[in-house]
Each structure stands twice: as C-alpha cells, then as structure tokens.
Backbone bond lengths (Angstrom), bond angles and torsions (degrees), N, CA, C in turn:
res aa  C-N    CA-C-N  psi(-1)  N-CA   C-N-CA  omega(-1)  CA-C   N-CA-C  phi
1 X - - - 1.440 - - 1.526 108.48 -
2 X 1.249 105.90 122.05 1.892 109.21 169.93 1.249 100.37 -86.06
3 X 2.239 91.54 121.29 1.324 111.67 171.24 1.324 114.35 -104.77
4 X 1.335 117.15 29.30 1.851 104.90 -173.81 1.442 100.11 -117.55
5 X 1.542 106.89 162.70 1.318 124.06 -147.98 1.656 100.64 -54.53
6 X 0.927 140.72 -11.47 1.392 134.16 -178.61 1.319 116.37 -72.80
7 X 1.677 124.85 -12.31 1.391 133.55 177.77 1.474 95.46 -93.43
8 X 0.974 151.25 -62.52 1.300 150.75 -162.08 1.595 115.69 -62.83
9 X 1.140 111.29 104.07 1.698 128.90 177.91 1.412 99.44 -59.19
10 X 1.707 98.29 144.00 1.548 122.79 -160.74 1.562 92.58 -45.03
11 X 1.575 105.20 -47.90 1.787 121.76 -146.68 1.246 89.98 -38.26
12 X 1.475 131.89 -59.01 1.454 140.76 -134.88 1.820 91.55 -61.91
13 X 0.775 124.49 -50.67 1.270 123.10 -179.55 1.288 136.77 -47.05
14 X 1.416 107.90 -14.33 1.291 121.88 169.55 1.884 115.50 -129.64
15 X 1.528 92.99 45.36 1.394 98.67 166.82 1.862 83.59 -125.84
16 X 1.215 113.79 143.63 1.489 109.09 158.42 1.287 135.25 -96.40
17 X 1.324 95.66 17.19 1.672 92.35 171.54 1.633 103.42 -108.55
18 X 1.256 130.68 -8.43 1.556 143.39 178.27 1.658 90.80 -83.65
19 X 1.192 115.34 -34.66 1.699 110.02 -174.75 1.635 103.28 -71.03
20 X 1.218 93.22 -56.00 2.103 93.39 173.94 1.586 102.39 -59.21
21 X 1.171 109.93 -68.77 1.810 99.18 -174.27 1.442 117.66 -34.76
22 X 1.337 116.49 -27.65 1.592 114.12 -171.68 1.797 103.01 -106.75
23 X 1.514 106.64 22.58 1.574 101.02 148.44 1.765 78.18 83.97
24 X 1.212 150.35 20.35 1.564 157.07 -179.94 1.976 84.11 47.72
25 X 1.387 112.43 52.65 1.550 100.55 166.34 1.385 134.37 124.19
26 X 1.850 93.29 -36.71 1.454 119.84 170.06 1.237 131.56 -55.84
27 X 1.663 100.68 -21.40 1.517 120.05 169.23 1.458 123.47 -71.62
28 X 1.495 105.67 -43.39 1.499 115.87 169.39 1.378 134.14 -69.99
29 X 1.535 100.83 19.92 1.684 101.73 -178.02 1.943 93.74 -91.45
30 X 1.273 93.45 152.34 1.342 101.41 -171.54 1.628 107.58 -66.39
31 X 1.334 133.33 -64.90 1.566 107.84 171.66 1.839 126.54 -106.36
32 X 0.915 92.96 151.28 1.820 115.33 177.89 1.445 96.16 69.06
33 X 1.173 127.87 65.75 1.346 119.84 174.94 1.645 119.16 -69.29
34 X 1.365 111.78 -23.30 1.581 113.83 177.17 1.752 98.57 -65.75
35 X 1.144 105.59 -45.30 1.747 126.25 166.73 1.894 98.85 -23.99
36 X 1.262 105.17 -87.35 1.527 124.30 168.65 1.573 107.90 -21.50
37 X 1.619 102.02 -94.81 1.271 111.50 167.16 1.728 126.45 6.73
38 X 1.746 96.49 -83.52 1.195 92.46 159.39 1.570 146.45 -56.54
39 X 1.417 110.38 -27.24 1.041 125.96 -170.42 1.836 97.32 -58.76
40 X 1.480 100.34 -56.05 1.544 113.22 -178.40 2.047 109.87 -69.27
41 X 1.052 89.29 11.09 1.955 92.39 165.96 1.168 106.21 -98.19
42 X 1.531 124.94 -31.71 1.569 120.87 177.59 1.273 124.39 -46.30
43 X 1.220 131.57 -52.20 1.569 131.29 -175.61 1.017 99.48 -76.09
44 X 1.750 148.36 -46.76 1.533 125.62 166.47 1.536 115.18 -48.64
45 X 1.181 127.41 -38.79 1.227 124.99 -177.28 1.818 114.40 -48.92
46 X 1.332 110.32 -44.30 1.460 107.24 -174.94 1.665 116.13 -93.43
47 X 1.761 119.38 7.92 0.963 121.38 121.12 1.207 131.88 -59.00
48 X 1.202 124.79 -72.57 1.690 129.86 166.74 1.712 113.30 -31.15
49 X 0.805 103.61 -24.34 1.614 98.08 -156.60 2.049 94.70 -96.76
50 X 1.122 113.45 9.79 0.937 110.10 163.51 1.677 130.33 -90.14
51 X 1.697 95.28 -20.16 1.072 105.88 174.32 1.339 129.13 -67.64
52 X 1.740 137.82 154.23 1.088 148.37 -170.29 1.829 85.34 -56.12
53 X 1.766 113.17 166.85 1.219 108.74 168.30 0.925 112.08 -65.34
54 X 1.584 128.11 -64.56 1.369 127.93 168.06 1.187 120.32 -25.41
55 X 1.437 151.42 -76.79 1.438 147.89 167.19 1.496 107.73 -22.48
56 X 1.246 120.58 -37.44 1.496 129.48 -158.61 1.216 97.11 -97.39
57 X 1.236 155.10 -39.50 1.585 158.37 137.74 1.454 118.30 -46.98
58 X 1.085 116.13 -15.30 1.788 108.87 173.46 1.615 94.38 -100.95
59 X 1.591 128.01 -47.64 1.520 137.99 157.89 1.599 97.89 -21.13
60 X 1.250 133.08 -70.05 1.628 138.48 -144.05 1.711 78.55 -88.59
61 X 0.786 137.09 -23.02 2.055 112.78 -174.57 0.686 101.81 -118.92
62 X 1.844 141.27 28.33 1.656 138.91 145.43 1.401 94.83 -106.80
63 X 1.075 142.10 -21.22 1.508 160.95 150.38 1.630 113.73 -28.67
64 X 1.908 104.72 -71.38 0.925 121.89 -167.89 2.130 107.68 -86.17
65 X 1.073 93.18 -22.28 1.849 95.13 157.54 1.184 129.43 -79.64
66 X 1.637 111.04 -43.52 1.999 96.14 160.47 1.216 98.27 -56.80
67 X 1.493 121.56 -55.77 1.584 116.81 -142.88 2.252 98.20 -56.80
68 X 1.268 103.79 -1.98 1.694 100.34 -176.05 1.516 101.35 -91.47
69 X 1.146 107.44 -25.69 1.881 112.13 -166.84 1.608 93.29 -95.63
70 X 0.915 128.26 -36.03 1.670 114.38 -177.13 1.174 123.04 -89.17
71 X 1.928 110.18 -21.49 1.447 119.49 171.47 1.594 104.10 -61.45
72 X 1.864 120.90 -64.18 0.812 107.23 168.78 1.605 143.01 -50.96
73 X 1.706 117.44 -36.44 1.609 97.25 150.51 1.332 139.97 -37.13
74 X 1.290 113.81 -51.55 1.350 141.23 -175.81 1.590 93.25 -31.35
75 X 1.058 91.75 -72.08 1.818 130.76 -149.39 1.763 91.99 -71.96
76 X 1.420 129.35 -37.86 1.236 109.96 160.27 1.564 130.77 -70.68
77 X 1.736 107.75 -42.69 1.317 107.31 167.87 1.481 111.69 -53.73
78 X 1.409 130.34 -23.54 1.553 112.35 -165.51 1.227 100.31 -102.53
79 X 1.548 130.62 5.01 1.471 128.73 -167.37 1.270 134.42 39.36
80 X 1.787 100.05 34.48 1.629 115.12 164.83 1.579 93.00 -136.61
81 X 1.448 117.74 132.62 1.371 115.79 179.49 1.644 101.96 -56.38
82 X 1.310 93.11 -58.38 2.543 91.22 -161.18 1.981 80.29 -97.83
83 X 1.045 149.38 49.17 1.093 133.28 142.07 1.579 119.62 -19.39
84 X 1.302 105.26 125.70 1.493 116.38 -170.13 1.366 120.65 -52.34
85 X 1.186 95.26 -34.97 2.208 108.30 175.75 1.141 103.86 -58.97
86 X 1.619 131.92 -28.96 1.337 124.94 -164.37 1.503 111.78 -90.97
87 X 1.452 107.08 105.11 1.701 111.30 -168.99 1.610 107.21 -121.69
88 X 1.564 138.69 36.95 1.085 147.42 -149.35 2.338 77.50 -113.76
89 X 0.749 108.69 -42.57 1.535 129.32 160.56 2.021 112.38 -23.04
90 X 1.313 95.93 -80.72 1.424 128.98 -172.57 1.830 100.07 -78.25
91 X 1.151 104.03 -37.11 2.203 97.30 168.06 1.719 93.25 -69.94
92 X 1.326 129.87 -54.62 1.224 107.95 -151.40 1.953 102.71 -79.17
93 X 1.081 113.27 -2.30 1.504 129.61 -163.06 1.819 88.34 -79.68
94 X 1.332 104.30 -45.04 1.645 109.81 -156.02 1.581 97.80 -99.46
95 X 1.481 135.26 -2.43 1.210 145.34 153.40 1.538 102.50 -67.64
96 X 1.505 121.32 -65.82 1.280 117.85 -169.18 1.669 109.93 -68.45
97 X 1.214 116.73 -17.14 1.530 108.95 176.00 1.565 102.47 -81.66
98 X 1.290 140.49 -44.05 1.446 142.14 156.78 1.579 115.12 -23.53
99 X 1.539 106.39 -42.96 1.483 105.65 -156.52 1.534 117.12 -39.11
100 X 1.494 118.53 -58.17 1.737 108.89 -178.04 1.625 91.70 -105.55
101 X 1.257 130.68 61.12 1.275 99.32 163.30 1.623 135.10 -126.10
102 X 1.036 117.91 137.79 1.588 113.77 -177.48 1.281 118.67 21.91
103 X 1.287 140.02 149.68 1.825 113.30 150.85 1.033 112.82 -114.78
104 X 1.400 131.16 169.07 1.538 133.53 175.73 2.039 96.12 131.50
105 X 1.448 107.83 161.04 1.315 116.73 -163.87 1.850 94.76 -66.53
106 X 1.251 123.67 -19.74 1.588 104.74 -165.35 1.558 110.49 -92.95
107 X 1.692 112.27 -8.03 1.521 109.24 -170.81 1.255 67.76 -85.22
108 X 1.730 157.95 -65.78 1.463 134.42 -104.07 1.920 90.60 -95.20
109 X 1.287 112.89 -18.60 1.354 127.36 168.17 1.404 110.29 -52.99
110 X 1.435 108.55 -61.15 1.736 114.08 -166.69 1.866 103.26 -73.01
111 X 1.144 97.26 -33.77 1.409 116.70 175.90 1.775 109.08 -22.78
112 X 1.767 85.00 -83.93 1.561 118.90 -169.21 1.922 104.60 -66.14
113 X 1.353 117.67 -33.70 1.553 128.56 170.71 1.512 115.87 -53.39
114 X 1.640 100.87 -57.83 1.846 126.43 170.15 1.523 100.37 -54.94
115 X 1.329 117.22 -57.23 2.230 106.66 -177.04 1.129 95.71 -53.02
116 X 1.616 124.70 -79.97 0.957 109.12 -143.18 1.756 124.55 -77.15
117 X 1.405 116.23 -8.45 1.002 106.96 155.51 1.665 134.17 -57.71
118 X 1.605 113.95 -38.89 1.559 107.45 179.86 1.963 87.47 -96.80
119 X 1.060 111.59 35.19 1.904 92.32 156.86 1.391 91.09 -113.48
120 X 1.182 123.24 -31.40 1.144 114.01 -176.63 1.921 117.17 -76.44
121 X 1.025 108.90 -38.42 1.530 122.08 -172.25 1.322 107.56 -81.25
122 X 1.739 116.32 -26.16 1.706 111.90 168.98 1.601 96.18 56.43
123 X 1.453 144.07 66.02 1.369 117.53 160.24 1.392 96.23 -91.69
124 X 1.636 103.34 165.91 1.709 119.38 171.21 1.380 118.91 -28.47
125 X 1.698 137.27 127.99 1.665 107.69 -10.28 1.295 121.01 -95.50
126 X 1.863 108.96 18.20 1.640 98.94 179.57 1.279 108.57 -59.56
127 X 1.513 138.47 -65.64 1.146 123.95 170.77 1.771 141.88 -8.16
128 X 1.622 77.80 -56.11 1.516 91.72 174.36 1.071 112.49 -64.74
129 X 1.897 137.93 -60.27 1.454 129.33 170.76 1.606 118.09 -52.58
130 X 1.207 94.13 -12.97 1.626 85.73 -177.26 2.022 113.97 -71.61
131 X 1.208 96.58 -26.97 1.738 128.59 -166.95 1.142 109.26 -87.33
132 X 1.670 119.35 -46.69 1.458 115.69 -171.23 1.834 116.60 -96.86
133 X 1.722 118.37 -48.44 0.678 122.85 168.42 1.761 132.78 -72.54
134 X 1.505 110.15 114.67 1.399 109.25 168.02 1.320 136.81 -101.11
135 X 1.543 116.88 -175.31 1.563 105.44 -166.79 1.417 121.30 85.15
136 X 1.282 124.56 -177.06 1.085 134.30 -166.93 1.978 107.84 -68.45
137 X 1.552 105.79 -30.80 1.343 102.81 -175.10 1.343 101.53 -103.44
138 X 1.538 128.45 8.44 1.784 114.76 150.92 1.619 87.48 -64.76
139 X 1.185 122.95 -84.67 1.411 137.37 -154.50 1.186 108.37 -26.86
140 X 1.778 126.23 -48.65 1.095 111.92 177.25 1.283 134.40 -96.56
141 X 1.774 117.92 13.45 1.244 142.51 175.87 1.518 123.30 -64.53
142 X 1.412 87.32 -49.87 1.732 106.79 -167.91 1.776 98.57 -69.13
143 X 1.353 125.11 -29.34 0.984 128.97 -163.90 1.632 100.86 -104.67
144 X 0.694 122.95 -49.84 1.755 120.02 179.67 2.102 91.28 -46.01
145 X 1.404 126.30 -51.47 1.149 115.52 178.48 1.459 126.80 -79.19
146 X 1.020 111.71 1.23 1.511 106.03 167.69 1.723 90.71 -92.03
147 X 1.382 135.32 -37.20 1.415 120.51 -154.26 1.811 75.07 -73.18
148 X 1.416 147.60 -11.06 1.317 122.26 -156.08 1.823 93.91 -85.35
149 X 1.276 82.58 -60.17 2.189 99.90 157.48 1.384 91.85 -5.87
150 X 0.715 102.67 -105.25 1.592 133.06 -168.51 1.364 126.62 -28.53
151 X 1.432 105.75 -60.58 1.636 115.52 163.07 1.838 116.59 -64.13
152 X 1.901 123.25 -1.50 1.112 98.63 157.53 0.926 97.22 -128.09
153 X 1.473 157.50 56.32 1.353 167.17 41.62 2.046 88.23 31.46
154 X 1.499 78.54 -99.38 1.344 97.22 -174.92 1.826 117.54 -51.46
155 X 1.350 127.57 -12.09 1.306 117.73 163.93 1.427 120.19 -95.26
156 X 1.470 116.79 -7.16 1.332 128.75 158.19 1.498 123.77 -70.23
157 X 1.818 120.34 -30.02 1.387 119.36 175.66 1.198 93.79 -89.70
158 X 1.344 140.59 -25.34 1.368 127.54 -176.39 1.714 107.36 -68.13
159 X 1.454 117.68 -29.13 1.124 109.31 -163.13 1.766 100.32 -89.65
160 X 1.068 116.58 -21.92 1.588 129.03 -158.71 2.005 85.20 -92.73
161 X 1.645 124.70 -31.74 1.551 99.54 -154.51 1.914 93.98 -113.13
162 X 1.337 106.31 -19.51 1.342 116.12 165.92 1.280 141.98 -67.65
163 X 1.633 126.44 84.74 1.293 124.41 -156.47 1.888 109.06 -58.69
C-alpha cells in the first residue's frame, strides 16, 4: 500500500480529525510513517509521563477512544480502513508502552525499539486483531497490544536491571 503524501486526497486536510489521525502530518512522510508517528509520540510522552499513573491510565483510554472515532474517519475519508498515513494508532501504542516505565533517555529508547518492533512483527494475538477486527478499533487494537508487548518487555528489564 502507498503511504506517502501523494495517496492522500487534499480533502483530508481540512477535516481535523484526519489531521490528528495522520500524526498532524507525521503520517504523510513518504517512508516508515508508523516510524514518524512514533517518533512524534516522544515529546508528549515526557509531558505525560509526569502524570500520576492513574491520570496517565485514564489519559491512555480517552486517548485510545478518540483515537477509535478519528482512526475510523480517517480510514473512511481515505478509503482504506488502517491506511498507512494513519499513525494516531502507533503514538498511543508508544504512550501505553511508556506508561510504568523506568525514566531516563535509554528506557524511552528501548521503549520506542520494543513498539515498533512487535507492531511491526504482529506476533499472536496482535496479528490476529490486526486480521479480524475492522474499523477504527481494528486499527487501534493491534497497536494498543503491541504497546502492552512492550510495556512488559520493558517492565521486566526494569525489574531484572533495577536494583
């Protein structure tokens, strides 16, 4: 599927919830846009990450409910449900893998390395939600579980390297 800005009709640009779904842009770079995406979750993250856990867990599931209503707009205006531009998915994926983890520049490193490896690798059942469920909450399914991947990835080296 071609994800660079040449697939995406002008319209989308002047809906604002297609502007958030596409990462406000990050989506429309011509390669690895989930790549992007995430990249542009980092600086919210160390806002967010100031928050109590609680704040930061009720934050990620008002997060992950727009992110279902705008993925699915997105994904109708562009006439591909998970269209590749749409990376509003993969920020909240790499938020929820952040949620309890370590702080300092090398967890937010292993962090963003750990998403995008199981978004990309889909093992059991990301795969499977990725395949069965459609719409705005396939799109944001497959990715809420790799950020889960990920965040005990990363709460397992924290617990194993953290005296």
């Amino acid at each position: 599927m071609s994800t660079g800005s040449s697939s995406i009709p002008r319209s989308v640009w002047r809906n604002p919830w297609c502007v958030a779904a596409l990462g406000f842009g990050a989506g429309a770079l011509p390669k690895a846009p989930g790549t992007w995406g995430t990249l542009l979750a980092v600086p919210f993250y160390f806002l967010f990450g100031r928050l109590a856990i609680v704040e930061y867990a009720l934050l990620m599931i008002v997060l992950f409910i727009v992110g279902v209503w705008i993925c699915g707009k997105a994904g109708r205006e562009l006439g591909v449900a998970d269209h590749g531009a749409i990376v509003w998915d993969e920020m909240v994926g790499f938020w929820v893998t952040m949620m309890a983890a370590p702080s300092g520049w090398p967890w937010v490193v292993a962090g963003f390395v750990l998403f995008r490896l199981f978004d990309i690798w889909k093992p059991w059942p990301i795969s499977w939600l990725d395949r069965r469920i459609g719409g705005g909450l396939g799109v944001m399914l497959d990715d809420l579980a790799a950020g889960i991947y990920a965040a005990l990835c990363l709460g397992l080296a924290g617990t194993l390297l953290i005296p």
